[in-house]
Kinemage of the C-alpha trace (Angstrom):
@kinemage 1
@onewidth
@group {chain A} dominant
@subgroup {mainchain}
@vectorlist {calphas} color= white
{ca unk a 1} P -30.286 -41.065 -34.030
{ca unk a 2} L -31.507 -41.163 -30.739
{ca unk a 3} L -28.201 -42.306 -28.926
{ca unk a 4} L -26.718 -39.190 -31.025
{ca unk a 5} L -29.429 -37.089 -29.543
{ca unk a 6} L -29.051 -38.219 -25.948
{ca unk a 7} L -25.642 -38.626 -26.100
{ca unk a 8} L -25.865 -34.397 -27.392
{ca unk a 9} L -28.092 -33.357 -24.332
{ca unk a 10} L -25.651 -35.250 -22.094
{ca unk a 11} L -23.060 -33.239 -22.847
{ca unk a 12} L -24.750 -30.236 -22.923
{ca unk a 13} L -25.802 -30.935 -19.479
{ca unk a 14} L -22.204 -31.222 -18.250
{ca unk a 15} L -20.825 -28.400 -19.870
{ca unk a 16} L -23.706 -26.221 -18.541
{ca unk a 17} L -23.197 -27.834 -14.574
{ca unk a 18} L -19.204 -27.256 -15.090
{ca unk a 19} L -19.967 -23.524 -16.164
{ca unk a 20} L -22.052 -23.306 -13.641
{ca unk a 21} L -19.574 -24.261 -11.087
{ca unk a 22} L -16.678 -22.427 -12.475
{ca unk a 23} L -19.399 -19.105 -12.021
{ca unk a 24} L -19.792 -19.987 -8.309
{ca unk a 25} L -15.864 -20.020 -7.663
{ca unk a 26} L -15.116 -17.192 -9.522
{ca unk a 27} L -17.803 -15.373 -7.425
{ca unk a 28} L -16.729 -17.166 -4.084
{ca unk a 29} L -13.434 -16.029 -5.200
{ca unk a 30} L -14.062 -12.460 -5.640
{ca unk a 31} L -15.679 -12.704 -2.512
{ca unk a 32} L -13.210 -13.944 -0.390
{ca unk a 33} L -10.650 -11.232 -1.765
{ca unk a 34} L -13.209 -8.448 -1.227
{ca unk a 35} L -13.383 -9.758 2.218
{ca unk a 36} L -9.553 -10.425 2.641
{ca unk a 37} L -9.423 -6.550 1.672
{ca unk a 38} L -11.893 -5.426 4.237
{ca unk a 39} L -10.638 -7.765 7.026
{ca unk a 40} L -7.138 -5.533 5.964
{ca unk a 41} L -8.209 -2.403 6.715
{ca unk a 42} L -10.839 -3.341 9.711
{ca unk a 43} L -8.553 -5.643 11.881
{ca unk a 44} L -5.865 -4.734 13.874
{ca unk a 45} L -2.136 -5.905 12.323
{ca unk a 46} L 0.442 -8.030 13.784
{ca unk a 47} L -2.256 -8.792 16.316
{ca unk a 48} L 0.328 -10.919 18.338
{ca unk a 49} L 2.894 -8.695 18.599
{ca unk a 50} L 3.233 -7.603 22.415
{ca unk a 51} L 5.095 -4.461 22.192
{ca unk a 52} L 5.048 -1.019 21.242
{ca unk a 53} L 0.945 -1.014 19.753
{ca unk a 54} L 1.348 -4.266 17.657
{ca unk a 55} L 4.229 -3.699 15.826
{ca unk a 56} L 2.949 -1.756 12.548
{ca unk a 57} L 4.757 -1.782 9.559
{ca unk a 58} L 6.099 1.961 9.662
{ca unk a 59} L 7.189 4.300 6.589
{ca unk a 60} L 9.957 7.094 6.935
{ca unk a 61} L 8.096 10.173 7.756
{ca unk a 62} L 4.496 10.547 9.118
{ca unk a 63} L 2.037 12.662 7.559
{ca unk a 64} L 0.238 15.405 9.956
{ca unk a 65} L -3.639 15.146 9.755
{ca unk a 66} L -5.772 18.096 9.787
{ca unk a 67} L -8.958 17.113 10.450
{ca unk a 68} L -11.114 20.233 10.477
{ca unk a 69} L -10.912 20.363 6.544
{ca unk a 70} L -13.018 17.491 5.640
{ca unk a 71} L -16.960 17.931 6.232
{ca unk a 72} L -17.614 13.972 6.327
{ca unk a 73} L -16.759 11.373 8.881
{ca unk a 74} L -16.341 7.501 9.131
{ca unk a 75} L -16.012 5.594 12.421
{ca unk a 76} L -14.202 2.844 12.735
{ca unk a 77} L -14.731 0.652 15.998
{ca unk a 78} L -11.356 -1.729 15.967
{ca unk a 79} L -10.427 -4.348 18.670
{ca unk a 80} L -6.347 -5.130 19.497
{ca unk a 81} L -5.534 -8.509 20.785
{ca unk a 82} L -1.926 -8.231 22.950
{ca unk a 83} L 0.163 -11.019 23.592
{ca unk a 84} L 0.441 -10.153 27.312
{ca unk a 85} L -2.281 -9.558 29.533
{ca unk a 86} L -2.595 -6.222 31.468
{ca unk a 87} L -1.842 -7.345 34.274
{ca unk a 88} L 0.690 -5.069 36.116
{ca unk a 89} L 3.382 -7.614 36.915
{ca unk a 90} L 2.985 -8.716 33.076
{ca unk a 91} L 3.328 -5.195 32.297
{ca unk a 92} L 6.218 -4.580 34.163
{ca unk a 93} L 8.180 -7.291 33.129
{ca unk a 94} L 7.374 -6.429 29.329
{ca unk a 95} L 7.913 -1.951 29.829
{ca unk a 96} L 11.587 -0.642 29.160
{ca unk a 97} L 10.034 2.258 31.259
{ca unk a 98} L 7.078 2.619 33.766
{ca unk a 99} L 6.774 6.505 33.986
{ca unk a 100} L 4.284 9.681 35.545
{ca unk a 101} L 3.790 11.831 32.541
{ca unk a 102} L 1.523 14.411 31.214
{ca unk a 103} L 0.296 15.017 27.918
{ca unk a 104} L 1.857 18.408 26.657
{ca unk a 105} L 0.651 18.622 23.290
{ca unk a 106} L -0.731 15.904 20.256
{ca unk a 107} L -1.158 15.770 16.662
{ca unk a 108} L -3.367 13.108 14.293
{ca unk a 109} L -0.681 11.446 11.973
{ca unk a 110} L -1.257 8.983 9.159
{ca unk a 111} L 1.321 5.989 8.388
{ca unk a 112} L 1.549 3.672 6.026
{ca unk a 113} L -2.415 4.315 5.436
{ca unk a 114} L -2.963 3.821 9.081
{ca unk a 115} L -4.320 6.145 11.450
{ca unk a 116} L -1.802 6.918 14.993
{ca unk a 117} L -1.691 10.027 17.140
{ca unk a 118} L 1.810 11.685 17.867
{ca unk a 119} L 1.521 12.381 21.627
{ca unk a 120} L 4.543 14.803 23.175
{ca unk a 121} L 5.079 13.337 26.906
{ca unk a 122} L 6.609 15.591 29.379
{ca unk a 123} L 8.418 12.814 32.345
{ca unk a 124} L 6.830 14.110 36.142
{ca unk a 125} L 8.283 10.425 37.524
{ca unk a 126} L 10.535 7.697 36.805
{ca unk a 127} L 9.403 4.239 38.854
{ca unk a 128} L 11.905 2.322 36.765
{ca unk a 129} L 14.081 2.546 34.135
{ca unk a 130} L 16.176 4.879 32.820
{ca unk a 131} L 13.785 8.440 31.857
{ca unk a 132} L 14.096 10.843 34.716
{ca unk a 133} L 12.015 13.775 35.586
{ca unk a 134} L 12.207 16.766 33.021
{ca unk a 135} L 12.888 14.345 30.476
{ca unk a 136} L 10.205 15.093 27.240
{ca unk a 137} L 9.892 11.922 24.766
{ca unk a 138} L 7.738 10.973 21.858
{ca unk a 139} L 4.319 8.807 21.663
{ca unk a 140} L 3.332 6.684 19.108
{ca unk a 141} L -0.309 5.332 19.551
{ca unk a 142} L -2.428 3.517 17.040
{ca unk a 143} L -5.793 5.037 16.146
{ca unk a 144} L -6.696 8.638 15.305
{ca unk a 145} L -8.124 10.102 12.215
{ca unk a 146} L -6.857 9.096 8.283
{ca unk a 147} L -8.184 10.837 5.063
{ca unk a 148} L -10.039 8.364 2.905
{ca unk a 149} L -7.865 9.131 0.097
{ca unk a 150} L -4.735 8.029 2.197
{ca unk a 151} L -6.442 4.919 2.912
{ca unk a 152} L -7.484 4.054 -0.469
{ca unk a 153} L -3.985 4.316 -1.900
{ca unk a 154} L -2.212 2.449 0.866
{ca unk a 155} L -4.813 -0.285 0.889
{ca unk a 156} L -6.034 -0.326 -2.718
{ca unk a 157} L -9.804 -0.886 -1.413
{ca unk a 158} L -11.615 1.718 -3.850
{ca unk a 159} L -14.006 -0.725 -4.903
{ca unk a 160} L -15.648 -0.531 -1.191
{ca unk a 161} L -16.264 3.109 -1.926
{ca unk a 162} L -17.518 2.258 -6.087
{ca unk a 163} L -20.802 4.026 -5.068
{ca unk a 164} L -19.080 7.049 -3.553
{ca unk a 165} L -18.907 10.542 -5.522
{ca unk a 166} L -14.850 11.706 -6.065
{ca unk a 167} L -16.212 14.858 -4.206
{ca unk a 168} L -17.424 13.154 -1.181
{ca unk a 169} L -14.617 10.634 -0.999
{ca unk a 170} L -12.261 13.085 -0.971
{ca unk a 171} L -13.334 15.300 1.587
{ca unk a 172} L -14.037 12.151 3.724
{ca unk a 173} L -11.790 11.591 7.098
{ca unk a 174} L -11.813 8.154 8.887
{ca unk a 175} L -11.050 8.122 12.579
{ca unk a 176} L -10.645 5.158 14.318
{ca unk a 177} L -11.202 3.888 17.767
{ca unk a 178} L -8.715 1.088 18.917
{ca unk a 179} L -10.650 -0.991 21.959
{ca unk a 180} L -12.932 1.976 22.979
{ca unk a 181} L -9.933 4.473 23.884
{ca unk a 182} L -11.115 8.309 23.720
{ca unk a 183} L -9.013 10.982 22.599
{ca unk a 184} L -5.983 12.269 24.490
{ca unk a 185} L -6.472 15.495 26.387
{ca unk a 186} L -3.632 17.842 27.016
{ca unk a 187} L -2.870 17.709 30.300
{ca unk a 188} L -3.692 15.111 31.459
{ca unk a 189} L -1.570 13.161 33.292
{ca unk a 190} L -1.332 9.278 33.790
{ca unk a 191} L 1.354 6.364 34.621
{ca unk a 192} L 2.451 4.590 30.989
{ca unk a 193} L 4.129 1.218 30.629
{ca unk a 194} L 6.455 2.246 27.580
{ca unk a 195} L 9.040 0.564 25.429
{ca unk a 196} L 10.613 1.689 22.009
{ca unk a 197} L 9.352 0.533 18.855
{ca unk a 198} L 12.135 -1.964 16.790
{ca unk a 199} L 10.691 -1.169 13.322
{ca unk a 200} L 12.368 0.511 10.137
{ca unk a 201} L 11.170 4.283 9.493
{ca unk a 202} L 9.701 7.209 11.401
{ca unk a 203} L 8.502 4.893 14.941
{ca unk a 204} L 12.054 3.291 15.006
{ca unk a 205} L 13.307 4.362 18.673
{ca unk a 206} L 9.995 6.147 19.963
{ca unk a 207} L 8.053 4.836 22.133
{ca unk a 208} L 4.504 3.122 22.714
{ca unk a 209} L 2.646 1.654 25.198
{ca unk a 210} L 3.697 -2.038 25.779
{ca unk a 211} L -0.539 -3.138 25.868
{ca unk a 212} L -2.486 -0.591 24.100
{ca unk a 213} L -4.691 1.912 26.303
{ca unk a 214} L -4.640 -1.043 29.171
{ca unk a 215} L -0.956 0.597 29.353
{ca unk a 216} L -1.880 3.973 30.442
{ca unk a 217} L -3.228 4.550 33.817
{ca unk a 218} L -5.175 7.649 33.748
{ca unk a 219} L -4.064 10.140 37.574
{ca unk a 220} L -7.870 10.362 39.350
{ca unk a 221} L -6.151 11.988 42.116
{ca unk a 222} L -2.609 12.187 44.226
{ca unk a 223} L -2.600 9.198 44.913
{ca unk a 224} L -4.886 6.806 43.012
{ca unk a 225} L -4.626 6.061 38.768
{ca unk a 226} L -7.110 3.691 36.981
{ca unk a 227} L -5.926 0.710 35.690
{ca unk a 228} L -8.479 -0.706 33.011
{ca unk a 229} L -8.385 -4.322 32.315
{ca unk a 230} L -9.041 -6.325 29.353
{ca unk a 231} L -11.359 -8.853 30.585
{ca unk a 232} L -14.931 -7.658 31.235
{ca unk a 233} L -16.955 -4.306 30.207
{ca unk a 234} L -15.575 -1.452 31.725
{ca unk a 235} L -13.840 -3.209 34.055
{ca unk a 236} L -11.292 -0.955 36.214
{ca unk a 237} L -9.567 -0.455 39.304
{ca unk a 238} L -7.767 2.140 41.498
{ca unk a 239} L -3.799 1.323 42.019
{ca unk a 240} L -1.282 3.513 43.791
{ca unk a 241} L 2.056 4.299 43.387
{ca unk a 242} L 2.955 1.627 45.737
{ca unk a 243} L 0.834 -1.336 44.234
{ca unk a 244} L 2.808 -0.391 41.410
{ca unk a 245} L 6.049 -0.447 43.139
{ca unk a 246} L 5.779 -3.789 45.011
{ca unk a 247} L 4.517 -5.642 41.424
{ca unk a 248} L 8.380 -3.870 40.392
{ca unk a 249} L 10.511 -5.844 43.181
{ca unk a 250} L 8.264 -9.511 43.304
C-alpha cells in the first residue's frame, strides 16, 4: 500500500511540475508576442534599407491628418538606422538628386498605420541631376502625427491600450519623432539628398531623403547649410556649396 501511495504522490508531483512549466511558456509566450507587437509599432521598419526613409511598405492613397481635433497626445521618440552613413560623398553617390529647395507648404499624412509628413518642395538649385530650378516635386518623410485609432487597426495592438476609455482612445493623436528631427517650417529652405521611392502605392515615384533628416541640410545663411551627422550628440557642421560640389566630381 505504501509503494501505491508513493508511487500516487510521484506522479502527482510530475504532473503538477509539467503544469507548472507549460504555465511559464504560455506566459513567456504571451510575452514575447506582446513584445513582438510593441517592438512593431516602436522600431523603425526595413531598418536596412538605404533609400528613400527605409523603404515603408506603402498603401494606395494617404490619409490627411488633422491634428487640432484630438485633445490628447502621445510622443513617440523613434531611432532610424541607414545603411549608408551621412557622409556627403556617401550621400552623393546614393541621391538621384542633390537640390536647393524651400519648403512651400506641408500636411501630416498617415500610411499604412504609420505616421509621414507630405512636404511640397519648390527647386531654387540643381547641383546634380536632372530637377532644374522652378521645378516643384513631392516629399515623403517618415514621422508626423497618426490617430490612435489608425494605429490600432493597422497594427492590431489594442490590448496595449486595454486600460484606455473608447472616449479617450479615440480622440488620442500619436506624433512621432524619427532621430530627434523637429517639424518642417514653411519656408525654410535647405540642400536635400533625394531619390524616388521604388514601392507599390501612393510613395511609388516621389521622393525622400536618401538618409533621413542627416539628408537635409538646413540654409544658415548665403553661403553656409548645416550638415548634422549621425555619430555623436548634436554633432554638426557648416558646408558650402562648394564642399558640396568637390565631394560631386572626387
Amino acid at each position: 500500500m505504501k509503494k501505491i501511495y508513493f508511487a500516487t504522490g510521484v506522479l502527482l508531483i510530475s504532473m503538477c511540475m509539467l503544469l507548472a512549466c507549460e504555465n511559464k511558456n504560455a506566459s513567456q509566450g504571451d510575452r514575447k508576442k506582446a513584445e513582438q507587437s510593441k517592438q512593431a509599432t516602436e522600431a523603425p521598419k526595413d531598418a536596412k534599407v538605404a533609400t528613400a526613409e527605409n523603404g515603408k511598405h506603402t498603401e494606395s492613397n494617404d490619409v490627411t491628418v488633422d491634428v487640432q481635433k484630438y485633445h490628447n497626445t502621445e510622443k513617440i521618440v523613434s531611432e532610424n538606422d541607414y545603411a549608408i552613413s551621412s557622409d556627403l560623398q556617401d550621400m552623393s553617390e546614393e541621391a538621384q538628386e542633390i537640390v536647393e529647395a524651400k519648403i512651400r507648404t506641408f500636411q501630416y499624412v498617415v500610411i499604412d498605420g504609420d505616421a509621414w509628413t507630405k512636404i511640397e518642395l519648390d527647386i531654387q538649385n540643381s547641383l546634380s541631376g536632372t530637377l532644374k530650378k522652378g521645378d516643384s516635386i513631392t516629399l515623403y518623410q517618415s514621422g508626423g502625427y497618426v490617430p490612435l485609432t489608425d494605429h490600432i487597426a493597422y497594427y492590431k495592438d489594442a490590448f496595449r491600450y486595454k486600460e484606455w476609455s473608447k472616449e479617450k482612445i479615440n480622440d488620442t493623436i500619436l506624433q512621432e519623432t524619427i532621430n530627434g528631427e523637429g517639424e518642417p517650417v514653411v519656408g525654410t529652405e535647405a540642400i536635400y539628398y533625394l531619390t524616388k521611392f521604388k514601392k507599390d502605392g501612393i510613395l511609388n515615384g516621389n521622393y525622400g531623403r536618401v538618409c533621413g533628416k542627416y539628408a537635409q541640410l538646413n540654409k544658415i545663411n548665403d553661403n553656409s547649410y548645416k550638415h548634422e551627422q549621425m555619430s555623436g550628440s548634436n554633432s554638426s557642421e557648416k558646408v558650402t556649396i562648394s564642399d558640396i560640389k568637390k565631394e560631386l566630381h572626387e
